[in-house]
Structures are given as structure tokens and as C-alpha cells.
Phi, psi and omega in degrees: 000126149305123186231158199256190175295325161292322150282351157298278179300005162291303165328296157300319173305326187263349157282316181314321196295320194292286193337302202294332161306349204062016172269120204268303162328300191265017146284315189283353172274017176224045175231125173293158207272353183260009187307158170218105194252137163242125161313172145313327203259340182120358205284179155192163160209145177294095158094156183321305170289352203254309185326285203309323190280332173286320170263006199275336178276338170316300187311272184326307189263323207245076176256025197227072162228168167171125194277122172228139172303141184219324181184173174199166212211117189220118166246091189341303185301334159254359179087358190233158184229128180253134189239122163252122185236168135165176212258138206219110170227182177300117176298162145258005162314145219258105200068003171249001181305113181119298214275166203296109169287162165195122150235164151247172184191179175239169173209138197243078181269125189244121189252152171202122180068028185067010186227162170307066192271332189247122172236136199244136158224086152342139162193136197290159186257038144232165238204141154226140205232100167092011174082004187230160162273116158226152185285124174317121223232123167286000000 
């Protein structure tokens, strides 16, 4: 299955919605069941199920997050979507913990069969806290 440009950003539109929800369930249903998500950090995981188990304490402890679109980039003919983001939640950095952070980054989305199968994820490596720069501690 092919998806066209129009269903692609129709696609994306409704993950975004799920994300801005916090639903981890109604993320996951725009994931092919072969996904293969790489963090920022290098971490990754294999298949839906191994994904749901990787985000499910993110979803659960950290729901007071949110992800904004800054651009997106979509090329019908390979299938892939490039997303520039950011992201702005309670930091966890070390003397800066509760306050508002924000980073950024791209994800490099790849579709197969109308689902999400490949997610690549990017991130600069500072951080802002408070209106200042600091370098990102993984």
C-alpha cells in the first residue's frame, strides 16, 4: 500500500493529535507491527510490542509534555517523512528538575503498508532551561 500525500499529512495529523493526547495506545496504532524506533541516545526497539514497553513509563510519568511541529518535509515516492520538532516539558536535568525545558530535534519516518515502520530520532545536544543553554547530559 501505497499512501498518497494526502493521506500521509492526514496521517500525521491525527499522531500528532494522539501525541498532544498522551495516548500511548492511539500512538501505537500508526506503527507497523515490524517498526524499528532509534532514539537520540542510540537506545532502540524492535516491533510494537518491545516500542509500548519503552514508552509506556515515558506516557505514564512524563505526561505533561508537547511536541510541536516547526516543519515537515514529505516525499510521496519513497515513502518517508522528515519532521522538525519541538519539545517542551518539566526538565529532568540535575538542579534544574520541574522546570520548563525545551528541546529539539528531527525524526526521519519511514511508511511501509500505510503504517509507520521506521522511526530515526535526532536531537541537538543542548537543551534550554530558563531561557539559557545548556549541554545535554544523556
Amino acid at each position: 500500500m501505497t499512501l498518497t500525500r494526502q493521506e500521509i499529512e492526514t496521517l500525521w495529523d491525527n499522531w500528532n493529535k494522539a501525541w498532544d493526547n498522551h495516548d500511548l495506545e492511539a500512538v501505537m496504532t500508526f506503527f507497523h507491527d515490524d517498526i524499528y524506533f532509534n532514539n537520540w541516545t542510540g537506545g532502540n526497539a524492535r516491533g510494537k510490542a518491545q516500542l509500548r514497553e519503552a514508552w509506556h513509563d515515558w506516557f505514564s510519568n512524563h505526561g505533561n509534555f508537547k511536541f510541536t511541529q516547526k516543519e515537515i518535509f514529505i516525499d510521496v515516492e519513497e515513502q518517508k517523512l522528515l519532521f522538525r520538532w519541538q519539545l517542551e516539558w518539566p526538565s529532568f536535568e540535575k538542579g534544574y528538575e520541574g522546570e520548563p525545558e525545551i528541546r529539539r530535534g528531527v525524526d526521519v519516518i519511514h511508511f511501509k503498508d500505510g503504517k509507520i515502520v521506521n522511526k530515526l530520532t535526532y536531537c541537538k545536544t543542548t537543551i534550554e532551561i530558563g531561557g539559557n543553554r545548556f549541554k545535554l547530559t544523556p
